[in-house]
N, C-alpha and C positions, 0 to 999 in steps of 0.2 A: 460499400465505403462512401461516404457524403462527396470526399474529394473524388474527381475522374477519375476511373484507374489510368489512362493515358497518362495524364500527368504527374501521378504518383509515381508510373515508369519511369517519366523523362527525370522527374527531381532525386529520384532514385538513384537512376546511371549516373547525375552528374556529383554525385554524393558519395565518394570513398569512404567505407567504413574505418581505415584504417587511417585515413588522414582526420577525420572526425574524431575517433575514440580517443589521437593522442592529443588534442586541444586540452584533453582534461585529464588526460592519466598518462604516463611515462611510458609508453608500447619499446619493447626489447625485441630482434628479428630472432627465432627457432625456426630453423631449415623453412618452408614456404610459409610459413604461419608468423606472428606476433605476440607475444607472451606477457602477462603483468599481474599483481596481486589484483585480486578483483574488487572492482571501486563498492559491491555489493554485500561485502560481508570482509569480518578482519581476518586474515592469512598473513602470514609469512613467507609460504614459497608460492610463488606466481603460479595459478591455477585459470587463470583468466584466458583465452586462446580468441586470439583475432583470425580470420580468413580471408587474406583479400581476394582471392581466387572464387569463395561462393559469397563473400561480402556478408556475413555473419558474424557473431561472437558467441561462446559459448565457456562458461565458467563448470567446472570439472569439481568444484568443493561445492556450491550451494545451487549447482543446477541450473543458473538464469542461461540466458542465453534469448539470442533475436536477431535484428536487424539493422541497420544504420537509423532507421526511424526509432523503432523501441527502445535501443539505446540513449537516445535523447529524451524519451517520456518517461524512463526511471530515473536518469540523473537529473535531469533537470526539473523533473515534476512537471510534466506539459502530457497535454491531450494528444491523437494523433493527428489531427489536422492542426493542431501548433507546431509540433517538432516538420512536419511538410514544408509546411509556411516558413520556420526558421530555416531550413535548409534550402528552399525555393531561392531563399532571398541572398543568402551566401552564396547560390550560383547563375544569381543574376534571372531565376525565372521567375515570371510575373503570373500569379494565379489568378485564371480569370472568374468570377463570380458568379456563377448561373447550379443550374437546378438544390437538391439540398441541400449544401455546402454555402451560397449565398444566402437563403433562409437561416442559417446558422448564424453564416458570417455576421450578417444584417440584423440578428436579434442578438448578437453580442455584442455589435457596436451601439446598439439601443441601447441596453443594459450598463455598458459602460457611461454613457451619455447622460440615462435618467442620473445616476447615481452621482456624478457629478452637479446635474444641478440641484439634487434633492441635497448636496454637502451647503452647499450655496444656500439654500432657502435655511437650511437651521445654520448655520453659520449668521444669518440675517437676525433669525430669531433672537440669536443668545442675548444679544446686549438689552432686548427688550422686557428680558424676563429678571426680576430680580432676585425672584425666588432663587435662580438657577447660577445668575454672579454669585450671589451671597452662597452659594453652594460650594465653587468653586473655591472660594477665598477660605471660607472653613476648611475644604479638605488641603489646603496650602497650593494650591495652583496656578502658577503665575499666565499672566499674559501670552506672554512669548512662547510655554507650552501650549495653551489653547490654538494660536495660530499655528504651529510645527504639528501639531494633530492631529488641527481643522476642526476642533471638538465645537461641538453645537448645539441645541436645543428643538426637541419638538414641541410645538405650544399644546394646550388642554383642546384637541380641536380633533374633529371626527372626519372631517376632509380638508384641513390646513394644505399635507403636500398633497394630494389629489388638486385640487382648485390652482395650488401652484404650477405643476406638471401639466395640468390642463390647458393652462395662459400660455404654456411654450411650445403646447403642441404634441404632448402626450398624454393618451388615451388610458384609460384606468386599467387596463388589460394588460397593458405593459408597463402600469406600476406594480401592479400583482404580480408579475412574473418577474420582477427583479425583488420581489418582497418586501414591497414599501405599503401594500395596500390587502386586503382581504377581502373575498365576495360576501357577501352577505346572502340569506334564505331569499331575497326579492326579488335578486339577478343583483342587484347595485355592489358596491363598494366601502369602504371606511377605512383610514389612516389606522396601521400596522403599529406606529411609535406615536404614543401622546404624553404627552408631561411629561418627558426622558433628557434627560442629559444625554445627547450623541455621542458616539465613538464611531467614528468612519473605517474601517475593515480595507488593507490595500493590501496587491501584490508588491512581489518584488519591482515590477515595473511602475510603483505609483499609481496605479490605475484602482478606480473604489471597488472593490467587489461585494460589498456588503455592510450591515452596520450592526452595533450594539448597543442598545437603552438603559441607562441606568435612572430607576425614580431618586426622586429628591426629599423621599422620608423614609416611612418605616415599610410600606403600603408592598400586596407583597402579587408576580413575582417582583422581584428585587433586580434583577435583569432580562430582559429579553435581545433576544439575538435575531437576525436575520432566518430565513428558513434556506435549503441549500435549494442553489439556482442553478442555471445555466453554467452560470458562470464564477458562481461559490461556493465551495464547499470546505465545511469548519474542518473535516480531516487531513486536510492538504492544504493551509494554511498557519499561520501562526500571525499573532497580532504584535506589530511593531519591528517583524522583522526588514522590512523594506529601511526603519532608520536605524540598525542596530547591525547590519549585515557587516561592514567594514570593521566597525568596533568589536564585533565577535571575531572575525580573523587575526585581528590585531592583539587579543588578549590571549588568543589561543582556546581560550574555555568559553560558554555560553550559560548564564543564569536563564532556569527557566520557572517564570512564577503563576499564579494562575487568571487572577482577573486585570481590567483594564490599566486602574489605578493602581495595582501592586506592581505593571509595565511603568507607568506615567511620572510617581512621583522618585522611583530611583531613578528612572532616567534624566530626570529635570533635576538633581541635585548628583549627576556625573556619570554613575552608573548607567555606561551604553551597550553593554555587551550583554541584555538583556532581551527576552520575549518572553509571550504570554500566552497560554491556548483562549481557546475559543470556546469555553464555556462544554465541553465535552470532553469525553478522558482521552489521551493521548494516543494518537495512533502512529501505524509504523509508517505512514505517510510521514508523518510532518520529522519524526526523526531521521528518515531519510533526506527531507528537507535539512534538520539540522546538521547532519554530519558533512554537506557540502560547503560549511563552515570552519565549524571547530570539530574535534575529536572528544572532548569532555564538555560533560553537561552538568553543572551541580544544579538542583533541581531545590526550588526554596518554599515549600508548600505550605498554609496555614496549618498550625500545629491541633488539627482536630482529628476527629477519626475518620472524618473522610478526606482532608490531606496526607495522614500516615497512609490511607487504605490506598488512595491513588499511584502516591511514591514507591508501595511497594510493587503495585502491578506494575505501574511504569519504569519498573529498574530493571524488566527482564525483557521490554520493549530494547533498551539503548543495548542493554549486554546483544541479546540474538542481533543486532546492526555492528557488534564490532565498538562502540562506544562506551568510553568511560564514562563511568556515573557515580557521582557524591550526591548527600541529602546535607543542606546545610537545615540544623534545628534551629526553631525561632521558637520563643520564649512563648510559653502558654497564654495568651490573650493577643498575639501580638500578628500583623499580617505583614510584610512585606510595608506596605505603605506607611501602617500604624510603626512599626520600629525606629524605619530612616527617619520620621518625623521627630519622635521620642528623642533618638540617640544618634543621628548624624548617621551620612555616608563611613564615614572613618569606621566608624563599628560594625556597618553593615557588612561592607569589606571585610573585615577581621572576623566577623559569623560566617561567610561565606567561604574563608580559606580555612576555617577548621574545621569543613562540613566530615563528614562521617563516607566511609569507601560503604560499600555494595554490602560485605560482610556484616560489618559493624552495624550500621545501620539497621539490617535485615532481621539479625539476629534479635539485639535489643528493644525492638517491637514482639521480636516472636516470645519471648522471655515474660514479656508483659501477660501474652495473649495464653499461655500454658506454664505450666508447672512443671518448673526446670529440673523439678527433685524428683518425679513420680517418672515411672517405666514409660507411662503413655503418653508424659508431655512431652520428655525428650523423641518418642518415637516420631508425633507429632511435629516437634521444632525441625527434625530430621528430615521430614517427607515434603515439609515446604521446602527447605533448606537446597536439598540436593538437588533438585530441576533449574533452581537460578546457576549453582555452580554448574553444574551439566551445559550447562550455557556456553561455558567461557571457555576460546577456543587454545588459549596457552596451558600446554598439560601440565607444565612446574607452577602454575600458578594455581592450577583447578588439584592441583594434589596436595597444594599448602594449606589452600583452603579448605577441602576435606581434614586434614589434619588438625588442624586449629577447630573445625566443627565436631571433632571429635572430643580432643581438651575440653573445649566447652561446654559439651555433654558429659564429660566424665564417662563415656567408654572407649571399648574399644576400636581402633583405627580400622583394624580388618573386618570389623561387621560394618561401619559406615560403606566401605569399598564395598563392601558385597549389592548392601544397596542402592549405592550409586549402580551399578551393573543392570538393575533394573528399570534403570531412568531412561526412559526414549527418546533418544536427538529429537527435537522440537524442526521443522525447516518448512519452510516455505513451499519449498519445493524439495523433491527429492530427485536424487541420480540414481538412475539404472545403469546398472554394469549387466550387458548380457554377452552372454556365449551362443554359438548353434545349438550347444548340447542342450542347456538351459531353457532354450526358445524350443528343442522337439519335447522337450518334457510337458513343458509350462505354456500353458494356453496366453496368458495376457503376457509371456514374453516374446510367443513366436508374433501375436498382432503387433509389436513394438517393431519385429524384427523386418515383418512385412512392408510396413513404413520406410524403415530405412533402405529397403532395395527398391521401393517407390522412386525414392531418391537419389537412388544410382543414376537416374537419366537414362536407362537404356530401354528402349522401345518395347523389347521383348519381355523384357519383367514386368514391363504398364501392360500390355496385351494378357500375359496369363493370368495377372492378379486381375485386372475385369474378369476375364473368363471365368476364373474358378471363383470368386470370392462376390460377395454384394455388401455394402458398408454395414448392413444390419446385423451382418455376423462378427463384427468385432465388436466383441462385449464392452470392452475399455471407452467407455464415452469420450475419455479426453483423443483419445487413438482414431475414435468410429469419425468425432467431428471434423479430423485434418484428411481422412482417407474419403469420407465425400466430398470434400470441395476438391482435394486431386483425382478425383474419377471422374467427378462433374467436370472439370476443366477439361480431362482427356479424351471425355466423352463428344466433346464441342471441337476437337481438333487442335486444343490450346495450349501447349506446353507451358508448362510452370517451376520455374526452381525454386530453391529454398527460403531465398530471399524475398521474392516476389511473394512467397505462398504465405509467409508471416505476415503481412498485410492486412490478409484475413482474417486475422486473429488479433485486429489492433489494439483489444482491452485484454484481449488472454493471453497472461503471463505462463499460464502453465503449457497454454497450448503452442507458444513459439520456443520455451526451454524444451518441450518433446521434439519438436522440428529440429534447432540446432543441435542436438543429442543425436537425433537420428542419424545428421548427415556425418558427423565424425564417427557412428558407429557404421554409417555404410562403406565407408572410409578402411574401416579392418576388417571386414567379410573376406575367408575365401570360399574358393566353390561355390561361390552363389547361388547357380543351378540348384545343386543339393541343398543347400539353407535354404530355398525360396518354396523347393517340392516338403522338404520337411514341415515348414510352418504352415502352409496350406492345409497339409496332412493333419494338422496338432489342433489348428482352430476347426475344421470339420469334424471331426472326431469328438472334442469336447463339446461342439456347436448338438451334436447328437444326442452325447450324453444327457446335455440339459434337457432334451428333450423327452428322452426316455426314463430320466426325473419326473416330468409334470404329468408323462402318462401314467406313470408307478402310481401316482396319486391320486388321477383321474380313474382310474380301475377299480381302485379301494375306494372312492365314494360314488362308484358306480355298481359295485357288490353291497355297499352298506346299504345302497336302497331297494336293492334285489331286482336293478333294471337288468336280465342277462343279458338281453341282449345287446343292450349296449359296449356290456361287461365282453364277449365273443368282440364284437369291432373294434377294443381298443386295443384289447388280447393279439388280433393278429396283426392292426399295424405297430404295436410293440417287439412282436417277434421278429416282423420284416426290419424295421430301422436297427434289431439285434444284429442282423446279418449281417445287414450293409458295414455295423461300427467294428465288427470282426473282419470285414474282411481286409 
């Protein structure tokens, strides 16, 4: 971890999970536990389980599950040394800056610093360039947006912001690494943005993390974006959301369009309840981002084949997060910016509330794409079809819509259901439900099962799982990686709970949802004793098998080359590890 673990303790302890998690979501008390619909996926009946007793959460429908820190790095979209720092600082602890945690620290406050003055030097620029006013004025952009912006200009210059950055005491190295600058074959450097119209890239906190260049002809690429830094990255941002954030709570809904200017000029003729990606296709970061606003998102995309093709991927992005999603249609030549200019905010409004539901939508593209009339295009319209509905977690609703997809097809209702049966939950992450019986059968349930009596905290279950077991024999990598770092810990005389031990795992989601899984299922063990000799028993037995696997093989291309003797050596320690798995 960059940060101490000391300090990670102290901010830890002083850090209640369950006074944290209700700042943002409604926590309800179940006998020692806390209960809510999980802020990670849409439900109905609360599946979400707070602990304040191991200071975890653990969701029962889509598997997440962590700690008072990882909690904070899902909702809020923070790294793990931000969600520290945010909670350091709600209890008053001051984190001190030294080994590399302050190297971080200290190239992130560079990075925020260049970027600011680098907003500055093209902001300097603009009014010099006429090429670049007279741009502006074309595309209808007034004054008072450019400033709300910061929009600016790179000049025709090969070390403009280098020379500038240089005068205030920044070094090319560190224009390169915030991606203002490129090295060049010689060792040297050369300006990243030239002849660009600027778009400055900010968080929610205002702060610049990045930029976008738009040329001022035909000249092509036609945009260039920042590369991901330190401290930016196009998946877990959205551009304009820092002035749009209010006004999307406010509306309830969020328009989402695709480039700078299709953000710029609805917002500057009223429309605020808008964002814009970043030049790349939609991920479940940034709708994770959006849904800690609004709940629906109508999605306004340029009417070509590659804004239908994005819309449609991107409509099973919002559905698997729980969010509604509309496509409003914009007229064939027409983008977001080219419309409201045409035909007024009032119209754009009125396109965007009779955008088209998930179905509609969905469909009347697939219609296009195959032949509605032929066995194999409805088969086709079908097999897309049924993975978005499979999505949606209201079964009156996923069965109307099978039905109406049925109509639509012109067949029958009960072959649709048959193939929806074939459709596999899509998740993130998955929940294991195991039993003892289960875990003596099944090798990668008894290694799950292992884990969770890890966890029990009783001395004597860490004692015989060293003894009997080495991390290399659990085959489950996600399982092998949490069960070395607690042997390494108990190895060193260092006790670890559940909480602490996700720490470890501060970028693996999957590997803190197996952790808080575990501990609820250590939770309803009995006999332990017997469950803990049974899965011992299950993982060496299979750990054998495989073994008597790769000799079975080694034999036969140890006869195919007619080495006997070798063929005799592998023969008898095959029969011996027979023994042992019999006995």
């Amino acid at each position: 971890m960059a940060i101490p673990e000391t300090i990670v303790d102290q901010v830890q302890a002083r850090s209640d999970i369950v006074e944290v998690v209700s700042r943002y979501i409604p926590l309800q008390k179940a006998g020692r536990n806390f209960k809510a619909p999980c802020p990670f996926h849409n439900e109905k009946t609360p599946s979400f389980v707070v602990s304040p007793d191991k200071q975890i959460y653990h969701c029962f429908g889509c598997g997440a599950g962590g700690n008072v820190f990882s909690f904070l790095m899902k909702y809020e979209n923070l790294s793990f040394p931000e969600a520290v720092e945010m909670l350091a600082e709600k209890a008053g602890i001051q984190l001190p800056h030294f080994g590399p945690r302050k190297e971080l620290t200290s190239l992130a406050t560079q990075l925020y610093k260049v970027n600011e003055l680098s907003i500055q030097f093209f902001e300097g620029c603009l009014p010099r360039s006429r090429e670049a006013r007279d741009y502006l004025i074309s595309r209808g952009i007034g004054d008072e947006t450019v400033k709300r912006f910061r929009i600016g200009y790179s000049p025709d210059s090969w070390d403009g912001i280098l020379k500038f950055l240089d005068s205030k005491g920044i070094k090319a190295d560190i224009a390169e690494k915030a991606g203002l600058a490129i090295a060049n074959d010689r060792g040297g450097y050369y300006d990243r943005f030239r002849k660009r119209l600027i778009f400055p890239i900010f968080d929610l906190k205002d702060r610049a993390l990045g930029f976008g260049g738009r040329v001022l002809d035909s000249s092509l690429p036609k945009y260039m974006n920042s590369p991901e830094t330190y401290i930016y990255s196009k998946g877990r941002n959205l551009y304009g959301l820092n002035h749009a954030k209010d006004s999307i709570k406010k509306a309830g809904y969020v328009l989402v369009v695709e480039g700078y200017l299709d953000f710029i000029i609805p917002y500057q003729a009223g429309v605020r309840n808008i964002v814009a990606t970043l030049g790349t296709a939609l991920t479940v970061d940034q709708v994770k981002l959006l849904k800690r606003f609004a709940n629906t998102v109508i999605m306004v995309y340029d009417p070509d084949e590659a804004g239908e093709a994005a819309s449609l991927r991107n409509m099973d992005l919002f559905i698997g997060e729980g969010v509604n999603v509309y496509i409003a249609e914009l007229p064939r030549g027409f983008d977001p910016d080219g419309y409201i200019r045409k035909f007024g905010t009032e119209d754009f409004i009125k396109l965007t509330k009779a955008s088209k539901n998930l179905f509609d939508y969905k469909i009347s593209r697939l219609c296009v794409r195959f032949d509605i009339k032929s066995a194999h295009g409805k088969a086709s319209i079908a097999s897309e079809m049924l993975p978005t509905i499979s999505r949606i977690e209201n079964a009156v609703l996923r069965s109307n819509l099978v039905k109406k997809l049925a109509e639509k097809l012109s067949v029958d209702e009960d072959s649709i259901r048959q193939e929806m049966k074939k459709v596999k939950p899509d998740y993130t992450m998955h929940v294991y439900s195991i039993s003892p019986v289960e875990a003596k059968k099944d090798s990668k349930s008894a290694q799950k099962m292992i884990l969770a009596l890890l966890l029990v905290e009783d001395e004597s279950f860490i004692k015989k799982i060293r003894e009997s077991l080495s991390p290399d024999e659990f085959k489950d990598s996600s399982v092998r990686d949490v069960v070395k770092v607690m042997l390494d810990m108990f190895r060193e005389d260092r006790f670890i709970n559940a909480a602490k031990l996700m720490n470890y795992f501060e970028n693996n989601d999957v590997a803190t949802a197996l952790i808080s899984e575990s501990v609820h299922l250590s939770e309803t063990l009995d006999n332990k004793e017997r469950v803990l000799h049974d899965c011992i028993s299950r993982i060496k037995k299979d750990n054998v098998k495989d073994v008597l696997c790769r000799l079975q093989d080694a034999i036969k291309m140890a006869h195919d080359s007619k080495d006997d003797a070798l063929v005799t050596k592998l023969v008898t320690e095959y029969t011996e590890l027979l023994k042992v798995n019999k006995a």
